[in-house]
RODO-2510 file (C-alpha; in nm, 4 decimals, decimal comma):
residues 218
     n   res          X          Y          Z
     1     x     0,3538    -2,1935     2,9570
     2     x     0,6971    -2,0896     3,1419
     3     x     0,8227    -1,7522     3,1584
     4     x     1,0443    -1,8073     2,8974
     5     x     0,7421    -1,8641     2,6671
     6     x     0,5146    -1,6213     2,8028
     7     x     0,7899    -1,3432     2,6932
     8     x     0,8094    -1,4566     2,3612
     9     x     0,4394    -1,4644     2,2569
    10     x     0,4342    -1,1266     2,4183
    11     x     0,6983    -0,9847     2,2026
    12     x     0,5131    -1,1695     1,8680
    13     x     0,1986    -1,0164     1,9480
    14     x     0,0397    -0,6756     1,7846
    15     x     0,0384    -0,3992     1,9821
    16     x    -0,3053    -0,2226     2,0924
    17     x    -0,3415    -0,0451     1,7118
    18     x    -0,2927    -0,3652     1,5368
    19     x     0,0759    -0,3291     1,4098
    20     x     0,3041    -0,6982     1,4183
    21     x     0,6883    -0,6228     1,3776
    22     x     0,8569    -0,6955     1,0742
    23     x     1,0856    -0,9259     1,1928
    24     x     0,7976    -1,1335     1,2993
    25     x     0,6638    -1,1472     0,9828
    26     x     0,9396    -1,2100     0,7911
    27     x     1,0330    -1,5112     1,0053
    28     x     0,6633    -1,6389     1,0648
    29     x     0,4476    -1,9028     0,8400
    30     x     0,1466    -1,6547     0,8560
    31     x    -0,0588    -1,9195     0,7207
    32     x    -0,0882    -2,0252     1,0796
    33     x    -0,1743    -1,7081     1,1956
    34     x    -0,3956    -1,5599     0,9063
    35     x    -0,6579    -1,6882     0,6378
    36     x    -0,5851    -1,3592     0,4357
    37     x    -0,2556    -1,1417     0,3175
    38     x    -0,3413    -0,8230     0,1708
    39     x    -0,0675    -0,6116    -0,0007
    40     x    -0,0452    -0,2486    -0,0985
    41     x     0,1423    -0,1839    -0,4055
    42     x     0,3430     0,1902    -0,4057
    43     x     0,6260     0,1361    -0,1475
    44     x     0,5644    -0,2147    -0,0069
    45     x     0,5385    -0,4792    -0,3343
    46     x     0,7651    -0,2632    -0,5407
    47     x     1,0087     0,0392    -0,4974
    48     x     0,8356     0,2849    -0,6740
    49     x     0,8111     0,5948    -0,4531
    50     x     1,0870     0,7480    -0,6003
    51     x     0,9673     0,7339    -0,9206
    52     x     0,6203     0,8729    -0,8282
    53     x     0,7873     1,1360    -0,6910
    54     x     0,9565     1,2369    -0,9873
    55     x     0,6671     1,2082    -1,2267
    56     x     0,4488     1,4376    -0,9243
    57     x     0,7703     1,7003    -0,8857
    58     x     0,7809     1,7629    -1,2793
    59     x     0,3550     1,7865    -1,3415
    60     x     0,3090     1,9779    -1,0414
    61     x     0,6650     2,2565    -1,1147
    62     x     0,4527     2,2391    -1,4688
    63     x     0,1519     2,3913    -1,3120
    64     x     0,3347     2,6272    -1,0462
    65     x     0,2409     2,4021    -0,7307
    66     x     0,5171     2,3442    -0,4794
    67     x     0,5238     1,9515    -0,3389
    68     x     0,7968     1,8925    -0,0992
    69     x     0,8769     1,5192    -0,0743
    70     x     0,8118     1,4538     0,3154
    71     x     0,4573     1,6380     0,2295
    72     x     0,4163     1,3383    -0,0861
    73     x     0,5280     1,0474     0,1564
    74     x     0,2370     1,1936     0,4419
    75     x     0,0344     1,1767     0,1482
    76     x     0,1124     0,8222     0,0664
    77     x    -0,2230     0,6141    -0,0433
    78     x    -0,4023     0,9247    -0,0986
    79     x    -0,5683     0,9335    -0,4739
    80     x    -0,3823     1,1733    -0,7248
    81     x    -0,7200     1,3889    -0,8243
    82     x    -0,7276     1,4195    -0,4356
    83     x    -0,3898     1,4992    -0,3685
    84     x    -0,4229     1,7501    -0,6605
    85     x    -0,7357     1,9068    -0,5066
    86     x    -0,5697     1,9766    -0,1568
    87     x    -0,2664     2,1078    -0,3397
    88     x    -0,3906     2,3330    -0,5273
    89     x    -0,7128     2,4570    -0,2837
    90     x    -0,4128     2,5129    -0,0286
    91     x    -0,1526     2,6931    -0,2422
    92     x    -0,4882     2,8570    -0,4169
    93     x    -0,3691     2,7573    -0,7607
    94     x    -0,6763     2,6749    -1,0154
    95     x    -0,5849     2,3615    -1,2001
    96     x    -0,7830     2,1029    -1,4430
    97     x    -0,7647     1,8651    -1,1836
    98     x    -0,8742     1,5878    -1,4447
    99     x    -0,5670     1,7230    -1,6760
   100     x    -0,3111     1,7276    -1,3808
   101     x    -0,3893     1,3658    -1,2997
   102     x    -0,3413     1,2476    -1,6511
   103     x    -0,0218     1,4064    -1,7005
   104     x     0,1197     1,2745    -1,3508
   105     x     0,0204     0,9074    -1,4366
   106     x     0,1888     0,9554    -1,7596
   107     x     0,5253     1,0652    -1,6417
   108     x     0,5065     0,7761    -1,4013
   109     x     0,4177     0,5051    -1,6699
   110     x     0,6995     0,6068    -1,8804
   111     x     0,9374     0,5052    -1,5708
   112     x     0,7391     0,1956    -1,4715
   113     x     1,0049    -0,0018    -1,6905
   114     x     1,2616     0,1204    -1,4152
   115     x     1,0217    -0,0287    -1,1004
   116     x     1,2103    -0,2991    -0,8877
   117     x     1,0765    -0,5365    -0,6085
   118     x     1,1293    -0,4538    -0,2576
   119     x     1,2693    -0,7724    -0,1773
   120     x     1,2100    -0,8221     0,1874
   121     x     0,7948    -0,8048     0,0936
   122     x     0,8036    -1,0240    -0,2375
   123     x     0,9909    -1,2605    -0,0685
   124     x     0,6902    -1,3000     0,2177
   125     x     0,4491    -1,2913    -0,0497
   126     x     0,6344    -1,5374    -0,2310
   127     x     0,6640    -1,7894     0,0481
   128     x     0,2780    -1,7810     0,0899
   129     x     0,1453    -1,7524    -0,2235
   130     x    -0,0898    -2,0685    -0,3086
   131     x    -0,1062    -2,1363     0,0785
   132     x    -0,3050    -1,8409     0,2002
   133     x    -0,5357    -1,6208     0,0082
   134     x    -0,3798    -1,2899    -0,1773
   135     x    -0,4290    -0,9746    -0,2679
   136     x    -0,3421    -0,6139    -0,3718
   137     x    -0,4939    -0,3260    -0,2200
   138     x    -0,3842     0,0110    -0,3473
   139     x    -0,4627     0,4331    -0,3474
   140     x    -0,3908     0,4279    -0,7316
   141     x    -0,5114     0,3479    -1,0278
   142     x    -0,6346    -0,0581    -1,0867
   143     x    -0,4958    -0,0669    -1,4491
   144     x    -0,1605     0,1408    -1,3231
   145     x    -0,1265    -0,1061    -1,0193
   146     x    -0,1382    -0,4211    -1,2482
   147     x     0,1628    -0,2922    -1,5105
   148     x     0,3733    -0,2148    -1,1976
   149     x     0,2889    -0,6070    -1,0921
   150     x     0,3205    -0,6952    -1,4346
   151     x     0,6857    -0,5183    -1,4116
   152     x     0,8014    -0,7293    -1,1199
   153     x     0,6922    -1,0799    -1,2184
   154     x     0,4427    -1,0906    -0,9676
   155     x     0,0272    -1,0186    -1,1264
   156     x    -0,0609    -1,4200    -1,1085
   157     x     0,0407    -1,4546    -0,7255
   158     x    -0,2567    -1,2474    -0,6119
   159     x    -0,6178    -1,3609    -0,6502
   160     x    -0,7721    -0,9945    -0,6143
   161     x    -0,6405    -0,6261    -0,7496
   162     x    -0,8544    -0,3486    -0,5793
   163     x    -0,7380     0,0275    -0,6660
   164     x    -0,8942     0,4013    -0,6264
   165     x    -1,1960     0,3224    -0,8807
   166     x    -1,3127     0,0128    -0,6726
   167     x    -1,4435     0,2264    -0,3697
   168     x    -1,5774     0,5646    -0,2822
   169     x    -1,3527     0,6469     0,0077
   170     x    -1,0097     0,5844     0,0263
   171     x    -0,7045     0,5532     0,3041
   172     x    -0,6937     0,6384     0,6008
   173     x    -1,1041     0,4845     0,5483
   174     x    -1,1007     0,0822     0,5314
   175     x    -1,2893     0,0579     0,2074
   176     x    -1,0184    -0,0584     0,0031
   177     x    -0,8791    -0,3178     0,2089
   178     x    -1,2230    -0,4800     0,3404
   179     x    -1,3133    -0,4608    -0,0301
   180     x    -0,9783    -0,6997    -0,0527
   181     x    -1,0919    -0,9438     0,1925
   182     x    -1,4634    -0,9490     0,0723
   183     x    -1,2907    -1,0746    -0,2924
   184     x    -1,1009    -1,2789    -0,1292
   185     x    -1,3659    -1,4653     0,0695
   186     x    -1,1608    -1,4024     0,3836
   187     x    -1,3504    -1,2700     0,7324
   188     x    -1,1707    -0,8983     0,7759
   189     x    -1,0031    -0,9682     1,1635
   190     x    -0,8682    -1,2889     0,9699
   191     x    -0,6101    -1,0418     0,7525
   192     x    -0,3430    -0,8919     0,7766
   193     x    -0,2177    -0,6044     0,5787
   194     x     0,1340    -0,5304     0,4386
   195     x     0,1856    -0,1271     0,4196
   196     x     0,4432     0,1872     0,4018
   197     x     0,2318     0,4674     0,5022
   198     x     0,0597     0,5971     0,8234
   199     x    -0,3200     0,6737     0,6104
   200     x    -0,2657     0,2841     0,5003
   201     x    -0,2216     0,1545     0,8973
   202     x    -0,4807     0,4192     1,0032
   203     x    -0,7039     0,2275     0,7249
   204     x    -0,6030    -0,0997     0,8182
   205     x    -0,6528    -0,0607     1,2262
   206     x    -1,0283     0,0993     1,0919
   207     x    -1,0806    -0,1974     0,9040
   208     x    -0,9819    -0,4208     1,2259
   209     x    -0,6656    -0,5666     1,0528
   210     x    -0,3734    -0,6444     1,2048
   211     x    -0,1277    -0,4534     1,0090
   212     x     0,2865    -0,4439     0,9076
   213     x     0,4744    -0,1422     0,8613
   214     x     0,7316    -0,2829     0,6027
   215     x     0,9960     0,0454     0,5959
   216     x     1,3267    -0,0874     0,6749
   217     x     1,4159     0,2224     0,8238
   218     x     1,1278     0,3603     1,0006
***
């Protein structure tokens, strides 16, 4: 291999946590490279951060519990009840934490209508779909997940949906993305995970994955 060579694969490689640049994977067939493509939802597949934020800044004002929005995208991944929990334990609120959640998922539902792809992901997905296995692995709720995929034309390109129910421990833990490649059939080092939040590449370096943050502007 000349130097010329050696300089490039050096530059396509992860670095020591896992993480491949963007650019790389945008330009890559990752079908040479991977058996299995896992996805989170919130912030990668489609743009709905904004809108979650919205839907947690009215429930929360509702129930007297400030949630500045760098603290909700640290937070992103996390499981509402949980998010709720820490919340209110910190700002020592007391709070139907069952109630809470309900109302937050319902304010975001009503704006799921308004959820747009994040182009620069669907169109990766979208150039490997039938070619290398698929699949969704997300911090919210399974039936909540599928609408939003449902939203963007998308739900029949992945072969497995995995969401908070589907394991005990969520992100930054690996459960929900080696409970993606075990549905998928695909050995865990074999995938590689698409992601907007640092507890989703802490879960995907724990889970041995090579991992993608996809913010344009990180």
């Amino acid at each position: 291999m000349s130097t010329t060579e050696t300089d490039v694969a050096s530059q396509n490689a992860p670095d020591e946590s896992g993480q491949r640049e963007l650019n790389f994977v945008i330009t890559s067939d990752l079908a040479e490279h991977y058996d299995g493509l896992i996805f989170d939802c919130d912030g990668t597949l489609t743009n709905s951060m904004p809108l979650h934020y919205l839907a947690w800044h009215e429930t929360m004002t509702r129930h007297g519990i400030e949630f500045p929005e760098d603290r909700f995208y640290a937070m992103g991944g996390m499981p509402s009840e949980k998010i709720i929990a820490v919340l209110s334990s910190e700002q020592g609120v007391t709070i139907d934490i069952d109630l809470a959640t309900a109302e937050k998922e319902a304010a975001f539902i009503a704006r799921i209508p308004q959820v747009e792809r994040l182009n620069h992901v669907t169109e990766i997905a979208e150039r490997h779909r039938e070619r290398v296995p698929m699949s969704v692995a997300s911090g919210g709720m399974r039936d909540i997940v599928a609408d939003q995929l449902r939203a963007i034309g998308v739900s029949d390109w992945f072969s497995a949906l995995v969401g908070s129910e589907d394991t005990e421990l969520h992100k930054p833990e690996p459960d929900v993305f080696l409970c993606a490649a075990e549905r998928m059939g695909v050995d865990p080092t074999r995938c590689l995970v698409f992601e907007d939040s640092p507890l989703g590449f802490e879960a995907a370096r724990k889970a041995g994955m090579h991992w993608v943050d996809v913010r344009l502007n990180a």
